[in-house]
C-alpha positions, 0 to 999 in steps of 0.5 A, spaced: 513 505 478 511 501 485 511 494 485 505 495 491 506 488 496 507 487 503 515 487 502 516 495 501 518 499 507 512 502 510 516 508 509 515 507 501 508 506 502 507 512 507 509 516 501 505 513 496 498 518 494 492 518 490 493 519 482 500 515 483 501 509 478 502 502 481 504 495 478 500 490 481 503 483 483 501 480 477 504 485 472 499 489 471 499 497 471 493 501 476 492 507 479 491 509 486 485 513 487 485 513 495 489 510 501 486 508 508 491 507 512 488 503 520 493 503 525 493 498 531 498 496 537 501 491 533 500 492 525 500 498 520 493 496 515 493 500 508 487 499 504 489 502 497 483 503 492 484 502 484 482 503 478 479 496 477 481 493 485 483 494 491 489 491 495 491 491 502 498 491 505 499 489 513 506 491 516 507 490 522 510 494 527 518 494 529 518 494 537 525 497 540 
C-alpha cells in the first residue's frame, strides 16, 4: 500500500489510478476515486479525489 505525500517520485505517483488503495499521512487507509493532474512550467500538481477527502501533492520540475 502508498503512503500518498509529497516525498514520492513523481513517477511513483504517475502510476497510481483510480480504485488503488492508499495510506493518508495520518494513517488512515482511502480509495482513489480520480486523479487531476496540472502542469505548469515550474511544478507537476495532482488533485487526488478520495472516498472521504482530497489531497493535493506539488513536485517540482527537475531542470537539467
Amino acid at each position: 500500500m502508498t503512503i500518498l505525500s509529497d516525498s514520492l517520485p513523481t513517477s511513483t505517483l504517475l502510476e497510481l489510478k483510480a480504485g488503488d488503495a492508499i495510506k493518508k499521512a495520518d494513517g488512515q487507509t482511502d480509495t482513489i476515486k480520480s486523479i487531476n493532474i496540472s502542469e505548469t512550467d515550474e511544478f507537476l500538481m495532482f488533485l487526488f479525489q478520495l472516498e472521504s477527502s482530497h489531497i493535493i501533492v506539488k513536485k517540482l520540475k527537475q531542470v537539467c
